[in-house]
C-alpha positions as CSV (number, residue, x, y, z in Angstrom):
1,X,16.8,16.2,16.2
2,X,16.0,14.5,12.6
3,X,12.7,12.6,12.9
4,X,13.1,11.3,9.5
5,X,12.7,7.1,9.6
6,X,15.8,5.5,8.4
7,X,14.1,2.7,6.3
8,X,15.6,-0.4,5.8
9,X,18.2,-0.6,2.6
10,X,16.4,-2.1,-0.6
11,X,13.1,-0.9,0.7
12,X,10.3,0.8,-1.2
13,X,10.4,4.3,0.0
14,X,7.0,7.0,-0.7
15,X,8.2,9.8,-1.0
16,X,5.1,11.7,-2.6
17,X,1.6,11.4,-3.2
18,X,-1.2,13.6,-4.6
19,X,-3.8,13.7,-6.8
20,X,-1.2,13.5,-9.9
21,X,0.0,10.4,-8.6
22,X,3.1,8.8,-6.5
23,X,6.8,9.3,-6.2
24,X,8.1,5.7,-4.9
25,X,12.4,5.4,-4.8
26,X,12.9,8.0,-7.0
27,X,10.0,6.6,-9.6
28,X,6.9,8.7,-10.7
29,X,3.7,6.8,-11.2
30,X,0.5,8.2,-12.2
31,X,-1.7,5.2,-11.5
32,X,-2.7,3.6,-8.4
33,X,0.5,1.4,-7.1
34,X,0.6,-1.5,-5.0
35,X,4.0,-1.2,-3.3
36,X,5.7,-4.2,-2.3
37,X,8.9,-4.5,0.3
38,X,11.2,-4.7,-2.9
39,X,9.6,-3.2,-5.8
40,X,6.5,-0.8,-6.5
41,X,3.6,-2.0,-9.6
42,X,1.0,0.0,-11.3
43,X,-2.4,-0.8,-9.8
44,X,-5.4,-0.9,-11.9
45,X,-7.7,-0.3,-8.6
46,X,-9.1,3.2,-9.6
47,X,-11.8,3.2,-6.4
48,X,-12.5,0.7,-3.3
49,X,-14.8,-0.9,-5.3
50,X,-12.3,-2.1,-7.7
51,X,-10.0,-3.5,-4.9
52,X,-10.4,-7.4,-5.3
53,X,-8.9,-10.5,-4.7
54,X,-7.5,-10.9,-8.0
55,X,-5.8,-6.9,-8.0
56,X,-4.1,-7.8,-4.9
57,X,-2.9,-11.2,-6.4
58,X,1.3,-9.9,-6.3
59,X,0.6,-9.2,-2.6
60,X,-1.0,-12.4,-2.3
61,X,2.3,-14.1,-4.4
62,X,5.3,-12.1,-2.9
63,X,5.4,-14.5,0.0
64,X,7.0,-11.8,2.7
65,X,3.8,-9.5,3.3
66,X,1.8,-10.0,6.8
67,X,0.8,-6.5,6.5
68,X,-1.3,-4.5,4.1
69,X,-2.2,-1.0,4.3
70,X,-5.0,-0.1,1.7
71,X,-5.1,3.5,1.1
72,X,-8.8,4.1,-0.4
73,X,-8.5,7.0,-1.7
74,X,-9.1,10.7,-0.7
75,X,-11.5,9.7,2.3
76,X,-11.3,6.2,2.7
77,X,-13.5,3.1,2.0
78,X,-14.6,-0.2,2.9
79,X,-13.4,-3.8,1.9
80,X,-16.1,-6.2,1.1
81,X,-16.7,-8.9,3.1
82,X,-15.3,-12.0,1.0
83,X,-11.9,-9.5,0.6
84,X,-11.8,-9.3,4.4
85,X,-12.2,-13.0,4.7
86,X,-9.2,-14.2,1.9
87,X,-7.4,-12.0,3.9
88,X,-7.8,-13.2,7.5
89,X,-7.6,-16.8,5.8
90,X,-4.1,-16.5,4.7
91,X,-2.4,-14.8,7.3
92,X,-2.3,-11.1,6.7
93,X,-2.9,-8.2,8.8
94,X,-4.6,-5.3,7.0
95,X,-6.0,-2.0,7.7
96,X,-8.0,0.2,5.5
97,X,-7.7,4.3,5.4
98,X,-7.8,7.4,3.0
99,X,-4.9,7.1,1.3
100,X,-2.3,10.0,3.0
101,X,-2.7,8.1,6.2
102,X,-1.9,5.1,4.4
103,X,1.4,6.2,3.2
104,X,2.2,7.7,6.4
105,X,1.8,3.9,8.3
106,X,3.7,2.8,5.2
107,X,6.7,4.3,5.9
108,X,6.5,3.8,9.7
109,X,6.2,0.5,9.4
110,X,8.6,0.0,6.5
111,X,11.3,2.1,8.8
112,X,10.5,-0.5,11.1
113,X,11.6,-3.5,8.9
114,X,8.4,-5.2,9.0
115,X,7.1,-6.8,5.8
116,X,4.6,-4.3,5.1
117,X,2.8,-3.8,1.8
118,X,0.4,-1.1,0.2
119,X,-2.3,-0.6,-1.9
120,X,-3.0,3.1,-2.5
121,X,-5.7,4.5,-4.5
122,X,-4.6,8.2,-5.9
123,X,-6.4,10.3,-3.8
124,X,-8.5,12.7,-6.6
């Protein structure tokens, strides 16, 4: 039995992450990435701290996203508050975890065809 998801064609697929970086549909980045249903970006978000309003703006502009999976790094984080609230004010879910676990609900929900974004910190 293959318990591989089948995600969705023209979907962002993770296919690694570590501490050198991320492997999105076939693509090596050694930044941060915010990856969007349709495309992946560098993210300049090196710590939770850095995740902000105006970093997330392209999840904010793509129009499709009602989920958003922040992976915080290596063991996780907090959003602050006035984050938390933009968020909740326009509509989308979100859910904050180190980021392996963030990848992993990534992909499940991706496989899923729900519009799904992340924001993953490289776990150092």
């Amino acid at each position: 039995m293959d318990l591989t998801p089948i995600v969705p064609a023209g979907r962002q697929i993770i296919e690694r992450y570590g501490p050198a970086g991320f492997r999105v549909s076939g693509v090596v980045y050694r930044s941060s990435v915010l990856v969007l249903p349709d495309r992946t970006l560098e993210w300049p978000a090196a710590s939770a701290l850095a995740v902000s309003i105006e970093t997330l703006a392209p999840v904010f502009a793509h129009g499709e996203v009602e989920i958003l999976i922040l992976g915080l790094g290596k063991s996780g984080g907090l959003l602050g508050r006035e984050l938390r609230a933009r968020l909740k004010e326009i509509g989308i879910a979100f859910e904050a975890m180190d980021t392996g676990a963030a990848c992993r609900t990534y992909t499940v929900l991706s496989s899923e065809d729900r519009p799904v974004a992340a924001a993953l910190i490289r776990p150092l």
